[in-house]
N, C-alpha and C positions, 0 to 999 in steps of 0.2 A: 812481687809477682812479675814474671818476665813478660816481655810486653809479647811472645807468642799467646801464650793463657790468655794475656787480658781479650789477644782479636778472636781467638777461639770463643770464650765465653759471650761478647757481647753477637758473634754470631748465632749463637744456640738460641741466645735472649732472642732476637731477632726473630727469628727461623720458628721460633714457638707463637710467639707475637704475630706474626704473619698468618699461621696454621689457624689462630685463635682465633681472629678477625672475621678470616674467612669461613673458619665455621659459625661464629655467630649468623655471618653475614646467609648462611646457607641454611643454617636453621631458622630464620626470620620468614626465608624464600619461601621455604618448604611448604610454611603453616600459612602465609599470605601472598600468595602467587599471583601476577599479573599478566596478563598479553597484553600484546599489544600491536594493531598494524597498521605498520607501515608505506602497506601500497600504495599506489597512485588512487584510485578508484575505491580503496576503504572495503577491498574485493571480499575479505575475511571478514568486517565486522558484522554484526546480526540487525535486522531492522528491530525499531521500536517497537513495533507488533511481537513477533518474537523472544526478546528478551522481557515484557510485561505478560505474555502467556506462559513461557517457563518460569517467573516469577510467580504466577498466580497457583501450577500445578501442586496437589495436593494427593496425588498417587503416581506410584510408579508407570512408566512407559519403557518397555522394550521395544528395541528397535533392531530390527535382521536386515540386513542390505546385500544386497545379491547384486554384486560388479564383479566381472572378468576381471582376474588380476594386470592383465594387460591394456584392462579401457582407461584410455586420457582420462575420463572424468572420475575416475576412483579416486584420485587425489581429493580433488573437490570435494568430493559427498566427504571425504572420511574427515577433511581439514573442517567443514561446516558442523558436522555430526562430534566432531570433538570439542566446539563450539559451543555448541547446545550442554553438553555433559558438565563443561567447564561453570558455565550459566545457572544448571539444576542438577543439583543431586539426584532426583530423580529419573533423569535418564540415563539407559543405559544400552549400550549398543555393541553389534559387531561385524566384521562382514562376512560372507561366504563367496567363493567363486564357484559358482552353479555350473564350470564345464570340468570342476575340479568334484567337484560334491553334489552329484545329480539327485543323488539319493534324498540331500536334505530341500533340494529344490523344488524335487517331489513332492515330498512331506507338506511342502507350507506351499502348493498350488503353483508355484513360480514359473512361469513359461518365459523362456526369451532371457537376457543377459543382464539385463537391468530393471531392477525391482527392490523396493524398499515397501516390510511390512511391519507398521504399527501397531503394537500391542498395549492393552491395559485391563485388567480386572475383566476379561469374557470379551472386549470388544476390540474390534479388528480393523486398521482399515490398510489397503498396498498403494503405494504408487508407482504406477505402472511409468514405463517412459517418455508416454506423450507426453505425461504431465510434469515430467522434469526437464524437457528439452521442448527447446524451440527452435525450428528449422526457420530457416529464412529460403523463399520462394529460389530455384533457380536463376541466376542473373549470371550470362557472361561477361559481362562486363564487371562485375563485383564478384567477389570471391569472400564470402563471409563465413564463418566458421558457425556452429551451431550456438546456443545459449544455453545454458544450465541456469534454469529459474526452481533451484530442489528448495529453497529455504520457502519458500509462499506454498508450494505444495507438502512439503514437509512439518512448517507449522498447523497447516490447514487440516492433514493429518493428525496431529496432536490434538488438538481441539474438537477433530470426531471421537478421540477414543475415549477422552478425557471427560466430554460436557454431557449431563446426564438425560439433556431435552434439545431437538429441536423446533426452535419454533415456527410455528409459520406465518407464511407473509402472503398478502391476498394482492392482488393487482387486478383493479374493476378495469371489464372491460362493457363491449356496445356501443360506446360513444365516439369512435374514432382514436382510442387512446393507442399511445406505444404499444405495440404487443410483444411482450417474453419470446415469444416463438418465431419473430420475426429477424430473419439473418441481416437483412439490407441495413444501409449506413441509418438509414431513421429508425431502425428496430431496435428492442434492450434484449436480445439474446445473450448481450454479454454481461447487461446487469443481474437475467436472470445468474447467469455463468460465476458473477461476484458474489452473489447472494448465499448461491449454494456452498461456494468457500469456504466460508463463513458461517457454515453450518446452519444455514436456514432451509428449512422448508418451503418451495415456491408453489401457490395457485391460482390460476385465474379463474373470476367471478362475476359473471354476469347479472348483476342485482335484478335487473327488466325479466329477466325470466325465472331466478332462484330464488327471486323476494328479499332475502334474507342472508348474512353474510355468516360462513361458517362460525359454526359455537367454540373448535378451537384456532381464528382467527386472532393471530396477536399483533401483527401490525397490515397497515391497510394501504395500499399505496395506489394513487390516484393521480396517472401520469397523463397531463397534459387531453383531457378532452376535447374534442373539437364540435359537437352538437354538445347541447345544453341534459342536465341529468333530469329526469321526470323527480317530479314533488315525493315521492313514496322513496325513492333510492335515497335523496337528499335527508329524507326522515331517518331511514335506516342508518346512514353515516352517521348521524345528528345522535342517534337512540346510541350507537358503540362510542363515541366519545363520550359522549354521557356518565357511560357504565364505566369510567378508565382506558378506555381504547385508545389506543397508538395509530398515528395518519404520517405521510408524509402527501405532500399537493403538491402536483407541478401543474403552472398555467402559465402558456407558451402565451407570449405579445397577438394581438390580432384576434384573439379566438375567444367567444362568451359561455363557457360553461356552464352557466347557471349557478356557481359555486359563494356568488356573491354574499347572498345570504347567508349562507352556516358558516360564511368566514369568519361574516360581521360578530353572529355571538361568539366566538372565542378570540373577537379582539384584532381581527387582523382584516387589511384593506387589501385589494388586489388594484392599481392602477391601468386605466384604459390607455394606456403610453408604452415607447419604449425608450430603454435607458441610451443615451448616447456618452461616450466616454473619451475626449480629446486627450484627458492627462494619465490614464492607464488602460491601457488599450492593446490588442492583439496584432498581429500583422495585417490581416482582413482589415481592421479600421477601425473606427470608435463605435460602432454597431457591435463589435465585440468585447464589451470591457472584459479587464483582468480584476476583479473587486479586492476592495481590501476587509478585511479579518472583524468581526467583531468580537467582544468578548464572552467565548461560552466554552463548555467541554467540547464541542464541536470542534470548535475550528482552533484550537489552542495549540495542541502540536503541531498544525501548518501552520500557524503562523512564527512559532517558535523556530522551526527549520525554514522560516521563509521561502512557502513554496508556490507558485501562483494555481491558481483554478481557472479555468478559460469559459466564457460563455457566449454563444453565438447566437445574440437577440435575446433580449430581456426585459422582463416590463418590470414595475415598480409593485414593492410590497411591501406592507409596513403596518406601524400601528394602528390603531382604528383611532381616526381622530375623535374626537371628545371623549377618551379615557375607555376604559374595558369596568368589566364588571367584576364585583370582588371575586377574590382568589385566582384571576386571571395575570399571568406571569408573560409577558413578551418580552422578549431577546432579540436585539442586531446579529444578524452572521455573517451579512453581507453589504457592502457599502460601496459605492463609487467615489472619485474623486470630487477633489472642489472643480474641478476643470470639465464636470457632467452636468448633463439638465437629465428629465424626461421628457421628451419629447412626445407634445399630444398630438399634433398633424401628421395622423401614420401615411396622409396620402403624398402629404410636401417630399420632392424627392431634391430639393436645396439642403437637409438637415442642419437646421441653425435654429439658436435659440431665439426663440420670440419673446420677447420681456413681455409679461401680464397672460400669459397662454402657458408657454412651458414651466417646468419645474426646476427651479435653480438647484443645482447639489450643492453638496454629497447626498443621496439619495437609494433609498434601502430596499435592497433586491431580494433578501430572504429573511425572515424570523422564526423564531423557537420558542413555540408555548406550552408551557406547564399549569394545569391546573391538580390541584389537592381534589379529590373526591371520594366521598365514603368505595364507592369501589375500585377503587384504586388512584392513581397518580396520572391523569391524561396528559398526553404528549402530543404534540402536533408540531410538524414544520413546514415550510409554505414558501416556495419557492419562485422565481421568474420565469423562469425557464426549465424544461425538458430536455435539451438538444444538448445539454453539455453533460450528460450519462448515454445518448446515444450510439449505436456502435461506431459513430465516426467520428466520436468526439470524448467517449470516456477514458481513455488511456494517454488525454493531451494533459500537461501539468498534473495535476495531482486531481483531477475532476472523481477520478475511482474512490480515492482515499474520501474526498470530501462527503459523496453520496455514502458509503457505506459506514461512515461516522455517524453522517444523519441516523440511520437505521439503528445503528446498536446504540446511539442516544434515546433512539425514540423505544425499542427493545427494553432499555434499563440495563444493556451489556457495554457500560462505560467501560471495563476492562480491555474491550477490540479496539476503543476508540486509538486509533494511531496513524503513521505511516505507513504501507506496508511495505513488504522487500522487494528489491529489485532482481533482474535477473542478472548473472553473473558470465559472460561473453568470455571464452576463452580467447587468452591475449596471444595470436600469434603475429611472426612478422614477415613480413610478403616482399619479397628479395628478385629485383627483377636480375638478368645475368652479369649485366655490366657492373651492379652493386656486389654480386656477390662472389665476380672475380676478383674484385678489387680489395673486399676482405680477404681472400683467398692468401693473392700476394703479399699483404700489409703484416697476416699475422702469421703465414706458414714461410716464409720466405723473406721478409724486409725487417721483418721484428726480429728472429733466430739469428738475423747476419748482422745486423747492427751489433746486439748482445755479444756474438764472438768476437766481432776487431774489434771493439772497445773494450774489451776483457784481452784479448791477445796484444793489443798495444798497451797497456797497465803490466802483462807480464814481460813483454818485452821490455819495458821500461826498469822494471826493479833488476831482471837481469843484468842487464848495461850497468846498473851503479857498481 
């Protein structure tokens, strides 16, 4: 065989060999496809909340998105929403440009440019665009672009159209507590604002005037009272944990609620101190610790993505010393370091530890109690403090995540318990003139002229041989 045949042949061989490879390689792709990204900030990947909620969905959701074909952020929704698809088969989605197809904008109620509507089985919910974008206040001196936070509003979505009940959530008021409807930095309008997210139902309840806590009350939350609760309210709370009822306590350092006792029978102490923290601590100071993690479904994914919680003034909570009573379950959630006391002389303004007076650490800021009961499963948790769901404090560290954990622990909706998403900051770059003449000349004029004499002295040179 002449040796042209043989290079012929083992090229064909080759040539097929390659084709094959590659189709394997592409039919492997096909059927087990991955993403992956890249970017700096992880801008593309889904939070945990998210991908455990289109893990959990069991019916379809259509999803209509109504962006301008010319808006910045159609990329976004469409890269996220492809995201979501890639996550669950059952979603399904597409978009419209509403100045292109008014007709269909019409149809599904849509005013204005940007709108995304959730569908599933008869239930509907839109996200209009406040709730996908976050403006940042006017500032001349800073020039910030807007945020696209669509993936928290987006899941939040899914989980209305998706969940077949909302529950509701009571927040006693009378006694000086937080109140829902209060805007200022000491108000939980924004916990109310979490709540709702999350598909809860919010009421407040005045037990001193309504006796009695609604009949469909499913978890009870009792933020931080400042006068003491009348014996009859105490009974009431005492009578729904009883029956399987769900509580979360907050009781802010300095202040005597009266709570002492209904704590005592489900096992839990509340400390007339507060925590001081030299070895994990805030910028404010050891009045602030950062606590560390105990082990529950609570606080498991923070601690796993190690993400701190901030508290500003905290007293001590913990188990009831000499043991709880059978069926009584208490859990760590929260702990300080070896390098904390609690501090009993709230009036000493030296804060040091006094050997035989203060309480040497690690020492425990919040617990998690379960008891088994014929009506159900009681859940309770008990906290040190109030001030770190605050509006001026719930969106420091992961304080949002932690509180609404509690909740869908206390709920029995371990499924929410997560991280949630963050909002996604369009990346631009801000070019003062001197920078941007300087790219100007480097790449329209110093890069083009380089590349020719260095190319025209190569051919001047092969010329001359």
């Amino acid at each position: 065989m002449k040796r042209y045949h043989k290079f012929l042949i083992n090229s064909i061989i080759m040539t097929v060999a390659v084709i094959g490879v590659a189709g394997a390689i592409y039919y492997i792709i096909s059927r087990h496809h991955y993403r992956f990204d890249l970017t700096q900030a992880n801008k593309f990947s889904l939070s945990l909340q998210t991908i455990k909620t289109l893990r959990g969905l069991d019916r379809d959701v259509e999803i209509t998105a109504f962006f301008s074909d010319v808006d910045p952020f159609k990329e976004t929704a469409k890269d996220m929403l492809e995201e979501y698809s890639y996550r669950s088969g059952k979603i399904k989605y597409r978009f419209v440009d509403p100045e292109k197809n008014p007709g269909e904008a019409k149809k599904y109620g849509v005013k204005g440019l940007r709108a995304v509507v959730f569908q599933s089985e008869g239930s509907r919910k839109d996200v209009q665009e406040s709730e996908m974008m976050s403006y940042t206040m006017y500032n001349p001196y800073e020039q910030r672009p807007p945020e696209f936070k669509g993936e928290e509003a987006f899941t939040n979505a899914i989980v209305a159209v998706t969940q077949r009940e909302r529950r509701l959530v009571c927040f006693i008021e009378g006694h000086g507590e937080r109140r829902i409807t209060d805007i200022e930095r000491e108000g939980f309008s924004e916990v109310r604002d979490a709540l709702d997210k999350e598909n809860y139902n919010i009421q407040s309840v005045e037990l001193i005037k309504e006796h009695q806590l609604p009949a469909s009350c499913y978890v009870l939350i009792i933020a931080a009272p400042e006068k003491p609760l009348f014996e009859k309210e105490i009974q009431e709370i005492d009578r729904f944990l009883e029956g399987g009822g769900k509580a979360v306590v907050m009781s802010d350092p300095v202040t005597t609620p009266g709570l002492e006792k209904l704590l005592d029978r489900w096992g839990v102490s509340v400390g007339d101190d507060v925590v001081v923290d030299r070895g994990s601590m805030f910028f404010f100071g050891p009045l602030t610790p950062i606590p560390r993690y105990g082990v529950h479904t609570i606080t498991e994914e923070l601690e796993k993505q190690n993400v701190g919680t901030i508290f500003p003034g905290v007293r001590t909570v913990s188990e009831k010393k000499g043991g709880v009573r059978k069926g009584v379950e208490v859990s760590v959630l929260l702990r300080s370091s070896e390098e904390s006391w609690a501090e009993k002389n709230l009036e000493d303004p030296s804060v040091k530890y006094d050997e035989g007076e203060d309480i040497k650490g690690p020492v425990t800021m919040a617990v998690a109690v379960s008891v088994e009961k014929k009506g159900g499963e009681t859940r309770l948790v008990v906290v040190g403090d109030s001030d770190f769901v605050s509006n001026s404090a719930i969106n420091e560290g992961a304080n949002r995540d932690l509180f609404l954990n509690m909740v869908n622990w206390i709920a029995g909706e371990e499924k929410k318990i997560s991280i949630r998403p963050r909002s996604v900051e369009e990346e631009k770059v801000m070019l003062s003139g001197a920078q941007a003449q300087r790219i100007f000349y480097i790449t329209v004029l110093i890069l083009p002229a380089a590349v020719l004499i260095f190319g025209g002295g190569i051919w001047m040179r092969r010329r001359n041989r």
